[in-house]
C-alpha positions in Angstrom: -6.6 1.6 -1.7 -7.5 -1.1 -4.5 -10.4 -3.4 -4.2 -7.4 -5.9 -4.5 -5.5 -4.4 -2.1 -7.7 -4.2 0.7 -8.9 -8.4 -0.5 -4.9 -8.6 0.0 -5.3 -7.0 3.3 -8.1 -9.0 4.8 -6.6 -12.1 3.6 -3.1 -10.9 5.2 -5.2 -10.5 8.8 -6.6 -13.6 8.7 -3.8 -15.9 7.8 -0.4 -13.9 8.2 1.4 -11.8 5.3 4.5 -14.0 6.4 2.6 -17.2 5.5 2.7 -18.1 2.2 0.3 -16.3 -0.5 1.1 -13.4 -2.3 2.0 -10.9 -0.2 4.4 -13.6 1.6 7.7 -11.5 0.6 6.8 -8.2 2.7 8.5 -7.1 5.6 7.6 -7.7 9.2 7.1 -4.7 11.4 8.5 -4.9 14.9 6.2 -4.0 17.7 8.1 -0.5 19.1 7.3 1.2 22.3 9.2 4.4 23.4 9.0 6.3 26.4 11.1 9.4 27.8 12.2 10.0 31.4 14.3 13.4 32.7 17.2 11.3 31.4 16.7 9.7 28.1 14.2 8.4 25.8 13.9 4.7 25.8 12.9 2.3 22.9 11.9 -1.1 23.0 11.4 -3.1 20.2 10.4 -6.7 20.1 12.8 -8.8 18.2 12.5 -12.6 19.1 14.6 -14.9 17.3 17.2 -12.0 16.5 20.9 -12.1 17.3 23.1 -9.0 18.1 24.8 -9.8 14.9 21.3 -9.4 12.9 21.0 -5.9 13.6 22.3 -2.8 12.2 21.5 0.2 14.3 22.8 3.4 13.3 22.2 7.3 13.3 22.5 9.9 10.3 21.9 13.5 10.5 18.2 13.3 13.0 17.1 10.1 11.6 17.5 6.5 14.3 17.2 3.7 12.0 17.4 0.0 13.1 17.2 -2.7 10.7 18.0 -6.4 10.0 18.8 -8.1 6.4 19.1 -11.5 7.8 15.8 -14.0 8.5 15.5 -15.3 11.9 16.9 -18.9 12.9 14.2 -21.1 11.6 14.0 -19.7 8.5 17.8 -19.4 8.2 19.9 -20.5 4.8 21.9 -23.4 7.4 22.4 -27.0 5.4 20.8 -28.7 8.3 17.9 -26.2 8.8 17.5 -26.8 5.3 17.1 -30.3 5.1 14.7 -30.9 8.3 12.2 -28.3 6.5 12.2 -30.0 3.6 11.3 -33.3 5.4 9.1 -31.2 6.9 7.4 -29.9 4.2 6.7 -33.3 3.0 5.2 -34.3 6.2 3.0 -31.6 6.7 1.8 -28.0 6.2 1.2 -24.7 7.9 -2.1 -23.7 8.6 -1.4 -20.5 10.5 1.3 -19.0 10.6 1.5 -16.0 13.6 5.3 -15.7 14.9 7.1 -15.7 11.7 9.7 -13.2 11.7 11.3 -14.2 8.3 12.6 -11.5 6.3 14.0 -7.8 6.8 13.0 -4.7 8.6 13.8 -1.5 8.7 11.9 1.4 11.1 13.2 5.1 11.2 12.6 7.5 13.8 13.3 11.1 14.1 15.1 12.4 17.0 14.0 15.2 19.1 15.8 18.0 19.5 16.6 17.5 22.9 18.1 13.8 21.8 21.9 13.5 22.8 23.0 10.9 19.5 26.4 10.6 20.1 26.2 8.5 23.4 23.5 6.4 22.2 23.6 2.7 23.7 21.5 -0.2 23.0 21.0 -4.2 24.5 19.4 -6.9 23.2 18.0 -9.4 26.1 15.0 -12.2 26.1 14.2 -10.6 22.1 13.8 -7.2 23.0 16.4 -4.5 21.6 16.4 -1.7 24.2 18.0 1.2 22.6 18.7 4.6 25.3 18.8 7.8 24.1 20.0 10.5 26.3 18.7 13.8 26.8 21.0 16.6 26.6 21.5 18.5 29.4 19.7 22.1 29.5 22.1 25.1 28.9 21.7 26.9 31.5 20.3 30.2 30.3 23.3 33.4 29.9 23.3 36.3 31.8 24.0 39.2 29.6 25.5 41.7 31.9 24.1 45.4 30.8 26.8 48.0 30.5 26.4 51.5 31.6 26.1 54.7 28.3 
């Protein structure tokens, strides 16, 4: 890391990378948590502001990846959205800026081995995306039945 880039870092704690500055065009990175029961693993990620519509989940070879292109409501591209942050902006001026979640995302995870992908099934409620991953059922092990010489 850059003597820049760790300024850029330091900076980005203190006031917010989605706030303004230079680094104001990265990506936000949903908080994830995943557990596994006997059943399924279980993701949660936190996604407040988000619609279903937002967000593309989908599964490719071992790779989960869930993503979203489009910026949350209040930072939307709607006429009247547009027009009350411009009067806004005239008005006043952010000073901190914590629960932006302008902008896209995208996280990847690898499945297990163990992952059934094909019934894969997902809800978004209260902005948290639950997505359940089943876990295939154990082959039972085969009996290999030893012929007499």
């Amino acid at each position: 890391m850059n003597g820049l880039s760790l300024i850029d870092s330091i900076l980005d704690g203190v006031y917010g990378a989605n706030c303004g500055g230079r680094n104001s065009e990265r990506n936000f990175i949903p908080a994830v948590d995943i557990e596994k029961n006997s059943k399924a693993y279980v993701l949660y990620m936190d996604l407040p502001g988000k619609a279903e519509a937002d967000i593309e989940i989908s599964v490719k070879e071992n790779l989960l990846t869930i993503a979203s292109a489009k910026a949350d409501g209040a930072n939307s591209g709607a006429t009247n959205a547009a027009n009350d942050s411009a009067k806004k902006e005239e008005e006043s001026r952010y000073l901190l800026c914590e629960r932006s979640l302008a902008g896209n995302f995208k996280r990847t995870f690898t499945l297990a081995n163990d992952c059934d992908a094909t019934n894969i099934s997902a809800q978004l409620k209260n902005g948290v995306l639950t997505v359940t991953i089943p876990v295939k059922a154990e082959a039972e092990p085969q009996k290999i039945r030893i012929q007499a010489a």
